[in-house]
LUMZA-419072 format. One record per residue: residue number from 1; z, y, x of N, C-alpha, C in turn. Coordinates in nm, 2 decimals. Layout:
<recs>
REC   num      n.Z      n.Y      n.X     ca.Z     ca.Y     ca.X      c.Z      c.Y      c.X
REC   NUM        Z        Y        X        Z        Y        X        Z        Y        X
...
</recs>
This chain:
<recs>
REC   num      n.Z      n.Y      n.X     ca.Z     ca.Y     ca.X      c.Z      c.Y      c.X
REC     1     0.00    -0.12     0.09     0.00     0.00     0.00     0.00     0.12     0.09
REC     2    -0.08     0.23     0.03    -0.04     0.36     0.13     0.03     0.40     0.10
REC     3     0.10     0.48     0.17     0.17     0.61     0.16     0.14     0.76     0.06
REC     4     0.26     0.76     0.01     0.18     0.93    -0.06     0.20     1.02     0.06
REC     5     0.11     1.11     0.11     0.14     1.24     0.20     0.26     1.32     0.10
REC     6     0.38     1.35     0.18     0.45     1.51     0.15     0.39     1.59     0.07
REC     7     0.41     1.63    -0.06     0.35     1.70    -0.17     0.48     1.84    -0.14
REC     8     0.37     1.97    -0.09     0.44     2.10    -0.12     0.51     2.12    -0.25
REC     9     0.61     2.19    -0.25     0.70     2.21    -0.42     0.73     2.11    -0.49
REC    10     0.79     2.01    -0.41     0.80     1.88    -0.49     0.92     1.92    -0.58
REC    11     0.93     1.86    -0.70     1.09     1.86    -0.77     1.18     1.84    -0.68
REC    12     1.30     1.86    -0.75     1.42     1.88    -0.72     1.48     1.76    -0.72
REC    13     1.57     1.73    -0.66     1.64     1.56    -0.69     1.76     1.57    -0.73
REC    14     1.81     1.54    -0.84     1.97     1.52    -0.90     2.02     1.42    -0.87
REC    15     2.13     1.38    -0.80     2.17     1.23    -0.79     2.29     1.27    -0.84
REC    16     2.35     1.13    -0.89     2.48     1.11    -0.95     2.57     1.09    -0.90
REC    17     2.67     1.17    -0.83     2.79     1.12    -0.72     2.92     1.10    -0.77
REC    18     2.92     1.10    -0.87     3.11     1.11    -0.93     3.13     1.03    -0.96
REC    19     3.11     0.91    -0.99     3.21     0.77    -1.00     3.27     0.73    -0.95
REC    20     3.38     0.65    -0.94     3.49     0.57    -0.86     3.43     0.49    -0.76
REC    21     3.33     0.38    -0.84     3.27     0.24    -0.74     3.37     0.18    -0.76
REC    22     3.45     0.11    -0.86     3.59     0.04    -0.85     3.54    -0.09    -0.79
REC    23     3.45    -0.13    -0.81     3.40    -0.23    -0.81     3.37    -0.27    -0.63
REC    24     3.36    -0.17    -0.55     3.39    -0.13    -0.40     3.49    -0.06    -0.39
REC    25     3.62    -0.14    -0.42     3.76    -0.07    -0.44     3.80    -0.02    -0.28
REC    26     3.80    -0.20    -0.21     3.80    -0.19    -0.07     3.81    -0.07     0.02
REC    27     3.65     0.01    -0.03     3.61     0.10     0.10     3.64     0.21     0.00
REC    28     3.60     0.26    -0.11     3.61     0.35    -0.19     3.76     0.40    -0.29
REC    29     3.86     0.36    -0.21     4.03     0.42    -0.20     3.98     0.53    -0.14
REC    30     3.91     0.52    -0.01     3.91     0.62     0.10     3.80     0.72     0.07
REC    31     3.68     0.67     0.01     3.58     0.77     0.03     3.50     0.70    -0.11
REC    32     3.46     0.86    -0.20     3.34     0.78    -0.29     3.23     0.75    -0.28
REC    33     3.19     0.63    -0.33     3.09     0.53    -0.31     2.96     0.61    -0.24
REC    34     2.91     0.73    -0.27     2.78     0.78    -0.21     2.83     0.80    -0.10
REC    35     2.92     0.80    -0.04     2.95     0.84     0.09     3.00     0.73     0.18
REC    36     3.02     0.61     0.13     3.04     0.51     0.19     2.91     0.51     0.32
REC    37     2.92     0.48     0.47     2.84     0.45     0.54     2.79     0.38     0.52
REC    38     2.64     0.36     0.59     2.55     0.24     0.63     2.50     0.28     0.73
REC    39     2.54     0.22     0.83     2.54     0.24     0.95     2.61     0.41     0.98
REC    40     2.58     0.49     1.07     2.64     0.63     1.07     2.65     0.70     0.97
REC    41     2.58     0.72     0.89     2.54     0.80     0.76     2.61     0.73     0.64
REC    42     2.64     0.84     0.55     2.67     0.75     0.39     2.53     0.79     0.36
REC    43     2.56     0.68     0.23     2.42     0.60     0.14     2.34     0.70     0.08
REC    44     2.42     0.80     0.07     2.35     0.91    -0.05     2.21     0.99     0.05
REC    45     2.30     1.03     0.21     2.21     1.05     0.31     2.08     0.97     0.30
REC    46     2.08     0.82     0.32     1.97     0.74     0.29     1.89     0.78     0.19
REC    47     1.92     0.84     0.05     1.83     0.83    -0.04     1.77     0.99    -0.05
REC    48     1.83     1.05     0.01     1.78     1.18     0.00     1.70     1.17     0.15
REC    49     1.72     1.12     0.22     1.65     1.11     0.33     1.45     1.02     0.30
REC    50     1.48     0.93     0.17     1.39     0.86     0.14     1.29     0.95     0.08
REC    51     1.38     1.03     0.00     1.28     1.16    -0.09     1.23     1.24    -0.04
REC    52     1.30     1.31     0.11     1.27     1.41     0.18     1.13     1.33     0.22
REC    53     1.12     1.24     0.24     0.98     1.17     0.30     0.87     1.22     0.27
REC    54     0.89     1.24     0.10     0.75     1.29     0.04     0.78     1.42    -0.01
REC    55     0.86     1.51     0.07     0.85     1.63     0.04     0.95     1.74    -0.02
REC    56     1.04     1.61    -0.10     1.16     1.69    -0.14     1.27     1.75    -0.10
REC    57     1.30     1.85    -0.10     1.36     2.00     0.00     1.47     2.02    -0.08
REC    58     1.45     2.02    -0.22     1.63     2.04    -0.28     1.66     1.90    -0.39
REC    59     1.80     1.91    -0.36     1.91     1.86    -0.38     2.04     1.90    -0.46
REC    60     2.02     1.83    -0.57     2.19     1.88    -0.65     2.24     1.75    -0.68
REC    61     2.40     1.77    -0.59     2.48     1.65    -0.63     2.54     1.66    -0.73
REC    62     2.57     1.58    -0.84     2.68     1.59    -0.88     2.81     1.50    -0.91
REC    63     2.87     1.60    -0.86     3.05     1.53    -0.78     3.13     1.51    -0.92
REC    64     3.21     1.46    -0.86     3.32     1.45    -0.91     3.43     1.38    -0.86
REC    65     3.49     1.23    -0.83     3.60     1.14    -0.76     3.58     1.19    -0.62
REC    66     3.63     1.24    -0.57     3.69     1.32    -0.45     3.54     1.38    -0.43
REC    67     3.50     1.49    -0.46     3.43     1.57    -0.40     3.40     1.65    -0.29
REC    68     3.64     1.67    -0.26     3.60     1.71    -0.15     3.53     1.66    -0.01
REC    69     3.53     1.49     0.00     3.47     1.45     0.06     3.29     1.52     0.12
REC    70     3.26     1.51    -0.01     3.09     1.57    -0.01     3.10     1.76     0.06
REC    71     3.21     1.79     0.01     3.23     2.00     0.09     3.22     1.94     0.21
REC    72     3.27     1.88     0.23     3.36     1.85     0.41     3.20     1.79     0.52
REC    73     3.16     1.68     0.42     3.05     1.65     0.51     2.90     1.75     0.51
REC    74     2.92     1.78     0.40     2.79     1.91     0.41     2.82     2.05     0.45
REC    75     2.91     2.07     0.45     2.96     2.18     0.52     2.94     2.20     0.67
REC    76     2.99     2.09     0.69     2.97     2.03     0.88     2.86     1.93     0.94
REC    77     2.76     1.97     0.83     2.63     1.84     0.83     2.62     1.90     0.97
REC    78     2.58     2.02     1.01     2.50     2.04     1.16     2.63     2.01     1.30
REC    79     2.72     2.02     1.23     2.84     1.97     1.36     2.85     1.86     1.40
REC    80     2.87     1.75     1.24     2.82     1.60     1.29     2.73     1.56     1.32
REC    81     2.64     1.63     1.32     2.50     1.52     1.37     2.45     1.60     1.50
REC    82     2.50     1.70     1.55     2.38     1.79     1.65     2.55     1.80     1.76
REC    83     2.48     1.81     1.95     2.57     1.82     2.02     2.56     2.01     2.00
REC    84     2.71     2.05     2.00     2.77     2.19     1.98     2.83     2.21     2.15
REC    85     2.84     2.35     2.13     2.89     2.44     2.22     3.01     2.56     2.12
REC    86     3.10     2.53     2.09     3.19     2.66     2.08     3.29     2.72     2.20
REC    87     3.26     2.86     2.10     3.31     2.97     2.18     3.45     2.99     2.17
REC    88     3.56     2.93     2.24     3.65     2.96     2.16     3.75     3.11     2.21
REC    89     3.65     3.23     2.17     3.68     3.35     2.17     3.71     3.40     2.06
REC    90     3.74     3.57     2.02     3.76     3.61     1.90     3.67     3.55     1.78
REC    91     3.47     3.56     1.81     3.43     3.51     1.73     3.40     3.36     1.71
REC    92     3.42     3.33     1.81     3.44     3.20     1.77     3.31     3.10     1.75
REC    93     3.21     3.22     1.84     3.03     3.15     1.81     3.00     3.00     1.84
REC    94     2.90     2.96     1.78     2.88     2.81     1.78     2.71     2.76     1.82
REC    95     2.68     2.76     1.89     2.56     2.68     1.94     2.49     2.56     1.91
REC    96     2.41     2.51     1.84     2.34     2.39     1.77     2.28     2.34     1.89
REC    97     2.27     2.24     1.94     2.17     2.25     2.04     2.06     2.13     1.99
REC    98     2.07     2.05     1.90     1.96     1.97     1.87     1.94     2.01     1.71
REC    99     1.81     1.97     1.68     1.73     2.01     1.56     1.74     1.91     1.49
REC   100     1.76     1.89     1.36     1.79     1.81     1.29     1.69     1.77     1.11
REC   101     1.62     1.70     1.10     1.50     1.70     1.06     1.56     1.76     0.87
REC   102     1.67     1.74     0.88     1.75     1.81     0.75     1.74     1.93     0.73
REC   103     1.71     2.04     0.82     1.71     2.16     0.88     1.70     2.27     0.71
REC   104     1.56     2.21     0.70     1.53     2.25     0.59     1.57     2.24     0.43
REC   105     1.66     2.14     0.41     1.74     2.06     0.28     1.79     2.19     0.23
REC   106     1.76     2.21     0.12     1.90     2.32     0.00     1.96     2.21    -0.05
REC   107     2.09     2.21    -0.07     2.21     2.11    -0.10     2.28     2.17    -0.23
REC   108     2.27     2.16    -0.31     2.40     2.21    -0.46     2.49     2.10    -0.49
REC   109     2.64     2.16    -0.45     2.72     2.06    -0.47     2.73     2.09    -0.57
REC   110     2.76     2.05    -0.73     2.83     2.08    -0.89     2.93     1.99    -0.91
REC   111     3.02     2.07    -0.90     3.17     1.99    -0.94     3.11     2.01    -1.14
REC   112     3.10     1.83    -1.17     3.05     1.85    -1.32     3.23     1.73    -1.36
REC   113     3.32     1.74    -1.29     3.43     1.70    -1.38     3.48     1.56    -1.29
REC   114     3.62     1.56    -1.26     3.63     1.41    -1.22     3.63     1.27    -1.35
REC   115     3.61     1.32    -1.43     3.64     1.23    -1.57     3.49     1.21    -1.63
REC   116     3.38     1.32    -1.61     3.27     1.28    -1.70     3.14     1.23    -1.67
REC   117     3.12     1.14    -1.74     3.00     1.06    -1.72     2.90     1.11    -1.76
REC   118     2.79     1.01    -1.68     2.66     1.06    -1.63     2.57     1.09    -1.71
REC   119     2.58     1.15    -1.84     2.47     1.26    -1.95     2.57     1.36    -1.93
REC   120     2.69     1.37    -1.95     2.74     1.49    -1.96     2.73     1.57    -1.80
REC   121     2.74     1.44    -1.70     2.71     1.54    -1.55     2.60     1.59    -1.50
REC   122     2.44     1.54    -1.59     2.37     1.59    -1.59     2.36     1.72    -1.66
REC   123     2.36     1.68    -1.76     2.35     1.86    -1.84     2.45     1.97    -1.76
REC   124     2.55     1.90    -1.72     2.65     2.05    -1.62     2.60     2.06    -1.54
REC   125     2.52     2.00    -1.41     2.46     2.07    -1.32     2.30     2.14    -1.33
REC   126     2.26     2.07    -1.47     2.13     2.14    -1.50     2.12     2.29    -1.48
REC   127     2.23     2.37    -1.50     2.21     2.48    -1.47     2.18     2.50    -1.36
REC   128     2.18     2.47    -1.23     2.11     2.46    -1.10     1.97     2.44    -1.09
REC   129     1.89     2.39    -1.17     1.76     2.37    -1.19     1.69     2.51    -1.18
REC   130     1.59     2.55    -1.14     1.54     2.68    -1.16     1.47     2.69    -1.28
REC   131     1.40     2.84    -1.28     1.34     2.86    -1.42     1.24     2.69    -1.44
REC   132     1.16     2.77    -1.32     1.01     2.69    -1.34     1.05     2.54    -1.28
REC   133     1.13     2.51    -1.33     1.15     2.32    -1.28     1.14     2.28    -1.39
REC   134     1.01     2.25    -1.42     0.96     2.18    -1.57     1.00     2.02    -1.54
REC   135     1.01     2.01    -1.45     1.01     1.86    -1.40     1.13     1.84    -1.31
REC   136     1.17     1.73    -1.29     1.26     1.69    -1.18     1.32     1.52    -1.15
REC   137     1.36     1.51    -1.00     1.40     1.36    -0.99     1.57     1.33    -1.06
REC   138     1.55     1.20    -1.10     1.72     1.18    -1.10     1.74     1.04    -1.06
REC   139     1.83     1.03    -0.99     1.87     0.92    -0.95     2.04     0.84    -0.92
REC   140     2.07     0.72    -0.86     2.21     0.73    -0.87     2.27     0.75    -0.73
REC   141     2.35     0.72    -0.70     2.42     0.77    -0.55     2.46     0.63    -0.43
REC   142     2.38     0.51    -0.54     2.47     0.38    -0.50     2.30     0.32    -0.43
REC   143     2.17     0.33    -0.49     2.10     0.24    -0.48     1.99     0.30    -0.38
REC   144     1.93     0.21    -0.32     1.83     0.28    -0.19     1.72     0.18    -0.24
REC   145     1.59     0.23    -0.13     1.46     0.16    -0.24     1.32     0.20    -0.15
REC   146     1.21     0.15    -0.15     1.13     0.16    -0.11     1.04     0.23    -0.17
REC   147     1.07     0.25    -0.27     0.94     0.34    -0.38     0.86     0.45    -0.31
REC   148     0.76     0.45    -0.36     0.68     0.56    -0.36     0.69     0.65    -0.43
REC   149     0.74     0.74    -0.39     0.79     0.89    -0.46     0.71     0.96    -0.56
REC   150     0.58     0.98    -0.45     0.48     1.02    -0.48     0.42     0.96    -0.59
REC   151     0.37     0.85    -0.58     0.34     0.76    -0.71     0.40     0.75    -0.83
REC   152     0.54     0.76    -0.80     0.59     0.77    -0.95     0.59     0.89    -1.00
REC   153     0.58     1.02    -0.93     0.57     1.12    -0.98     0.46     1.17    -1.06
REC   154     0.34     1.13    -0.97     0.19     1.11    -1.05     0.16     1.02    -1.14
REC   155     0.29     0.86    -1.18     0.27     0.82    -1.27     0.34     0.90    -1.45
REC   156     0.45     0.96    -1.37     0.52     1.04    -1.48     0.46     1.13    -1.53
REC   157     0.36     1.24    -1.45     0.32     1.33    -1.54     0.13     1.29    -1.59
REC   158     0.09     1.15    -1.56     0.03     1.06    -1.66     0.07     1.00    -1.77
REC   159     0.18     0.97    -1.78     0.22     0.93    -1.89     0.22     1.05    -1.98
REC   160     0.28     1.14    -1.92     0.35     1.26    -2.04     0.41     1.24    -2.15
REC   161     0.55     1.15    -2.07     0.68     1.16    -2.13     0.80     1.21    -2.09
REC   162     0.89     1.24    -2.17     0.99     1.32    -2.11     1.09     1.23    -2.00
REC   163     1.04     1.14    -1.98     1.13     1.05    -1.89     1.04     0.91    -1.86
REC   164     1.07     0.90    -1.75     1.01     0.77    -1.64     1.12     0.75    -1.60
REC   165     1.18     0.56    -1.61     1.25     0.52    -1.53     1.20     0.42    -1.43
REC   166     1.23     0.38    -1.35     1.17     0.25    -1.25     1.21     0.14    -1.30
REC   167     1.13     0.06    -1.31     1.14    -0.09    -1.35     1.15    -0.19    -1.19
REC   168     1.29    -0.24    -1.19     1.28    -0.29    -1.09     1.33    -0.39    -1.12
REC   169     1.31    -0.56    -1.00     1.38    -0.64    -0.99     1.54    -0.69    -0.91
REC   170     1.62    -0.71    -0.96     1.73    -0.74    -0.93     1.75    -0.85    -0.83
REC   171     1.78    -0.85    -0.77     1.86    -0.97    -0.66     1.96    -1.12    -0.73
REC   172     1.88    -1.24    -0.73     1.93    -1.32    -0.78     2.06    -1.38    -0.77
REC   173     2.21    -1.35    -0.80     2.32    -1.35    -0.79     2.38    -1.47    -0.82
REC   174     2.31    -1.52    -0.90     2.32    -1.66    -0.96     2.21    -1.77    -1.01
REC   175     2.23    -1.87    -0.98     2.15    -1.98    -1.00     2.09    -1.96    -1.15
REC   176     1.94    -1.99    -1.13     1.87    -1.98    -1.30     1.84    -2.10    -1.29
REC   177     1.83    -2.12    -1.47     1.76    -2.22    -1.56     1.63    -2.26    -1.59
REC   178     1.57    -2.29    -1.60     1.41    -2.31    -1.68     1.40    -2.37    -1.77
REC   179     1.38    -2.29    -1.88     1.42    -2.39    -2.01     1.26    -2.40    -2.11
REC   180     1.23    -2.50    -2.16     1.13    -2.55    -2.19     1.13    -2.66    -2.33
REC   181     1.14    -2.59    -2.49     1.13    -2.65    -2.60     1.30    -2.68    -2.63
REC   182     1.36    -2.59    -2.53     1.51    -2.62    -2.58     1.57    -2.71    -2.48
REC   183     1.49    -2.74    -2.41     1.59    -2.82    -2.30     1.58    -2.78    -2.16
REC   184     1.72    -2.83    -2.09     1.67    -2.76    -1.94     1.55    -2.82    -1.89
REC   185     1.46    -2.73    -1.81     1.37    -2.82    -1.71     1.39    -2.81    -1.57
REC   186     1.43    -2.75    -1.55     1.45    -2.75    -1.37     1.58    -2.64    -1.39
REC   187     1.61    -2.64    -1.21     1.75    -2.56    -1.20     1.61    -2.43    -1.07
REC   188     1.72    -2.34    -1.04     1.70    -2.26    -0.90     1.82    -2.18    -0.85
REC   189     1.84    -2.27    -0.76     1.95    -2.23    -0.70     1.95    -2.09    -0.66
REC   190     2.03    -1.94    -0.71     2.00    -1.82    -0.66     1.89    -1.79    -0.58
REC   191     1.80    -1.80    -0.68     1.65    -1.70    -0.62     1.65    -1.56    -0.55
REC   192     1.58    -1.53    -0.46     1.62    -1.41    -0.41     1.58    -1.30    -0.47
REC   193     1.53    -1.33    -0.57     1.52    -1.17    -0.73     1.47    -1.26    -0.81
REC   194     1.51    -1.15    -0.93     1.48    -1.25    -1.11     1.36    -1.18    -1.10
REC   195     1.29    -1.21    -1.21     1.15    -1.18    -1.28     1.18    -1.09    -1.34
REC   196     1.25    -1.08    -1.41     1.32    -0.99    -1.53     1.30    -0.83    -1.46
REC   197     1.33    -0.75    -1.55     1.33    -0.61    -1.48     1.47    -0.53    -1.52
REC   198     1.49    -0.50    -1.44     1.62    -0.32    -1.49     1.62    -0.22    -1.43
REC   199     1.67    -0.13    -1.53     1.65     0.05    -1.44     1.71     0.06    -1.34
REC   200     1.62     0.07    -1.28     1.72     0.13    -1.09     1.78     0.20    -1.08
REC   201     1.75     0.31    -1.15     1.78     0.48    -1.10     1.55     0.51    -1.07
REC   202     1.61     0.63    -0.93     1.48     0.66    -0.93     1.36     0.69    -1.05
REC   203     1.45     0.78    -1.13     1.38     0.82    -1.29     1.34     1.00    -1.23
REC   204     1.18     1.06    -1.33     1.17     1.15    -1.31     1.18     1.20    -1.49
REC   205     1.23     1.34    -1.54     1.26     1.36    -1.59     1.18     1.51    -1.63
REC   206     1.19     1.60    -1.70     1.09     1.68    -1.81     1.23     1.78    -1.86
REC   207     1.26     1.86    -1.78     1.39     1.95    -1.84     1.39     1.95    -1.99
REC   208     1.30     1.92    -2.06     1.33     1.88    -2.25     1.41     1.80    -2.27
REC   209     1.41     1.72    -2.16     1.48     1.61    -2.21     1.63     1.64    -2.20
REC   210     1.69     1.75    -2.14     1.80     1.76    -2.16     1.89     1.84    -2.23
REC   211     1.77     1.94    -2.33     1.79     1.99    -2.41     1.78     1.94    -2.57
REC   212     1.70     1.81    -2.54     1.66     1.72    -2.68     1.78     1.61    -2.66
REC   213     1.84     1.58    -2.60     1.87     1.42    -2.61     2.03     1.44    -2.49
REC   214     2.07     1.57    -2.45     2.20     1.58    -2.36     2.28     1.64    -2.40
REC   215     2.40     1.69    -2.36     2.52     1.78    -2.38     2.61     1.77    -2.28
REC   216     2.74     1.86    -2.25     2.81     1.87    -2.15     2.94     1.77    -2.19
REC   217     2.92     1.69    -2.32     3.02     1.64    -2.37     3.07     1.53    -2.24
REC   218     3.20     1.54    -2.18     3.22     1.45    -2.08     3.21     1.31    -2.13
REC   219     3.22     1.26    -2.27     3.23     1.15    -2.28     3.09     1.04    -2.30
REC   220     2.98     1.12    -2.24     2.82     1.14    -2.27     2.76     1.02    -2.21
REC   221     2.72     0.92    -2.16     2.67     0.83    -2.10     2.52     0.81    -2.11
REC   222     2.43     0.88    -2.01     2.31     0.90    -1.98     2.24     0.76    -2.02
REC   223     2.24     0.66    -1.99     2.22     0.52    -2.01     2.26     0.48    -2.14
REC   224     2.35     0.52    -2.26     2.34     0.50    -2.40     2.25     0.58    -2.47
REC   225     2.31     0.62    -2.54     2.27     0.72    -2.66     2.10     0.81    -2.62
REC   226     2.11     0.85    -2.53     2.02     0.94    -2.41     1.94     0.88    -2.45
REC   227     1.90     0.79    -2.34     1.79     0.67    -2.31     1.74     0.60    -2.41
REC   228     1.86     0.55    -2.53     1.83     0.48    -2.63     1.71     0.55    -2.75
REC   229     1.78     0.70    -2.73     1.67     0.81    -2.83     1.53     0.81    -2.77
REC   230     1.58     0.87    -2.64     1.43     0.85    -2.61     1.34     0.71    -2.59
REC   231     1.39     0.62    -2.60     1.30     0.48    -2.61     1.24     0.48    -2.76
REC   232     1.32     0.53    -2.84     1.29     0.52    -3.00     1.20     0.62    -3.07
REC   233     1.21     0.75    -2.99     1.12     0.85    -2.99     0.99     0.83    -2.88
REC   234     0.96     0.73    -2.86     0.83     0.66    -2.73     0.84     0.78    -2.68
REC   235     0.95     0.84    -2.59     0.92     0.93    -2.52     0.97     0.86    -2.34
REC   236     0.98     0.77    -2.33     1.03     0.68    -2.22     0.95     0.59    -2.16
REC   237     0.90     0.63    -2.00     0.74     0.52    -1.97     0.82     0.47    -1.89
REC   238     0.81     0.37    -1.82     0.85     0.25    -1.71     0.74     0.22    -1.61
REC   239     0.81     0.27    -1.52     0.72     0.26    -1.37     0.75     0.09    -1.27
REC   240     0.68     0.02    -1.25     0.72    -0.09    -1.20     0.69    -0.09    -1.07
REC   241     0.84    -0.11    -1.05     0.80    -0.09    -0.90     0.87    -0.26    -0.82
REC   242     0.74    -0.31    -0.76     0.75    -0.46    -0.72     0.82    -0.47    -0.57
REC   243     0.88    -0.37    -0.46     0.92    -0.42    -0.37     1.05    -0.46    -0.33
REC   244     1.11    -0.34    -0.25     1.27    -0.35    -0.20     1.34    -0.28    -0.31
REC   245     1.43    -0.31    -0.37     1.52    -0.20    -0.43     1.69    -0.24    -0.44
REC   246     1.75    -0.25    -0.38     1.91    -0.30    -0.33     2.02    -0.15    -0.42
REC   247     2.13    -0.20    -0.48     2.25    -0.13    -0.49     2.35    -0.14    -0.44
REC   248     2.45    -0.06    -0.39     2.57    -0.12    -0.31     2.68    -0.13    -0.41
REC   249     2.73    -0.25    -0.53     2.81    -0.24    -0.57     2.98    -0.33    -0.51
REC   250     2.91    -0.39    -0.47     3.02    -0.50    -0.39     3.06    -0.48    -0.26
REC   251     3.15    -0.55    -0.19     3.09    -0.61    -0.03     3.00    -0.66     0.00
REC   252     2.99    -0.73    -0.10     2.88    -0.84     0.02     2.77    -0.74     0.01
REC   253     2.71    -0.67    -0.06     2.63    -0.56    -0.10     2.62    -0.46    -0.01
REC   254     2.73    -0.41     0.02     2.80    -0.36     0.15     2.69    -0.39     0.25
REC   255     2.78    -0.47     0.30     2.72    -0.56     0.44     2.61    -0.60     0.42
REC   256     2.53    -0.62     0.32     2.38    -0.66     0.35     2.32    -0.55     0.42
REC   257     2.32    -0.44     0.31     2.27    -0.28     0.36     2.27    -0.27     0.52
REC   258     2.42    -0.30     0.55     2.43    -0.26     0.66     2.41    -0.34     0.79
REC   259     2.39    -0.46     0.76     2.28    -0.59     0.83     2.14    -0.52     0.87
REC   260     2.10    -0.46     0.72     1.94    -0.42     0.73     1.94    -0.36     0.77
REC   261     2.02    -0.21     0.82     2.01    -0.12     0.92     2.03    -0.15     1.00
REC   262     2.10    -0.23     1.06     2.12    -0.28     1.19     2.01    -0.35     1.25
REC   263     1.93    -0.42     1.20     1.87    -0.48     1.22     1.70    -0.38     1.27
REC   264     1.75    -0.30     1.22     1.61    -0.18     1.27     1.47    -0.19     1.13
REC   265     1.48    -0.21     1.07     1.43    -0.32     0.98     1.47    -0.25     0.83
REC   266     1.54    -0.14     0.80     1.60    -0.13     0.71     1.45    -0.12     0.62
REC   267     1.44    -0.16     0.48     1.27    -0.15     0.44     1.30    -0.03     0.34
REC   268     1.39     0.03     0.27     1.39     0.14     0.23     1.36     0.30     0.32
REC   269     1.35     0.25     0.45     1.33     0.34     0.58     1.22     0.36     0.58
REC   270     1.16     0.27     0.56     1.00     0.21     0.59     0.88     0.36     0.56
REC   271     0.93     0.40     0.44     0.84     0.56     0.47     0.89     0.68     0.50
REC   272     0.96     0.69     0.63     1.04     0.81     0.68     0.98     0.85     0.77
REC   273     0.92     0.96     0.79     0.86     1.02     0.92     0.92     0.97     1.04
</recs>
């Protein structure tokens, strides 16, 4: 498959950062799940790093379960990652000495609530959207992916619906059945993805949609009510996307990620400058 080139003015990317991750209790006592590492970097890095691929320059998080986390690391994005020189005089000047291909990123942190879920933390940080952002990405803070950015964005505004999600396959967690006139026919011991499809994340969105179908109500759940309208109002296309798409909800989940980074090999990297 090719590559899409870097598209000037690409949309904006909203990712979802404010959940617990109870489910990665382990590492996420200490730090919320988008910021959990893989390899040096947390995960969130990864996926805005995947987007920056094909172009996209801003970014709005939206926080909530320790936020301050996310102030602290983007505050000092250029101190952690570039060797410094301070001055430790009255002013106290600071010297970057390496370039950092982030350089360019606009970052919006939106504290949208430590309690409210993901339709209601969308509509709170929507006000960060500019006028003319008729369009934009949304995605979650947990899952990394090989997509084509590009592609789905040109498949979104072919469809011309208020919402594209990515149709992806899951990682087989458990042994399947094969069933045939009501009886079993064969077993498969944990296949390495189902056939089946589910939303990844990696959805592009049509700012109507959040004036038709959202609210700031904290108790809001993007993935109910939301999604369910727009599937009923056929305003909802499905992009199918057949390659790598991984979520970090577990350990073992964890450590795969960070196997595949290690390994040099990570395939969600695969279109990074």
């Amino acid at each position: 498959m090719s590559l899409s080139k870097p598209v000037p003015d690409m949309p904006p990317l909203m990712i979802l950062c404010g959940g617990k991750g109870t489910r990665l209790r382990d590492v996420t006592e200490l730090l919320p799940k988008p910021m959990v590492p893989v390899g040096e970097q947390p995960i969130v890095w990864h996926i805005m790093r995947s987007y920056a691929a094909f172009g996209v320059r801003r970014f709005i998080l939206c926080l909530g379960y320790k936020k301050d986390c996310f102030v602290d690391y983007f505050l000092n994005f250029h101190a952690y990652a570039a060797d410094i020189t301070v001055q430790l005089g009255k002013h106290g000047a600071i010297t970057y000495h390496d370039h950092t291909v982030e350089s360019d990123w606009e970052v919006t942190l939106a504290n949208t609530g430590i309690d409210t879920m993901t339709g209601g933390r969308v509509a709170r940080a929507a006000k960060y959207l500019r006028e003319d952002d008729a369009t934009f990405f949304l995605t979650y803070g947990d899952g990394v992916s090989d997509i084509d950015i590009g592609a789905l964005l040109a498949f979104h505004h072919k469809s011309a619906k208020l919402i594209t999600v990515s149709a992806v396959h899951p990682e087989g967690r458990f042994g399947e059945m094969r069933l045939e006139k009501g009886m079993v026919a064969g077993f498969e011991e944990k296949p390495a993805r189902l056939n089946a499809y589910i939303s990844g994340g990696f959805m592009v969105l049509q700012k109507e949609f959040i004036t038709r179908y959202l609210s700031p109500d904290k108790d809001l759940f993007f993935e109910q009510a939301p999604m369910h309208r727009a599937m009923e109002d056929g305003e909802m296309a499905a992009y199918a996307h057949e390659g790598f798409w991984q979520c970090m909800d577990t350990p073992r989940e964890y450590q795969l990620l960070n196997d595949l980074w290690k390994s040099g090999h990570a395939p969600w990297a695969s279109r990074w400058n």
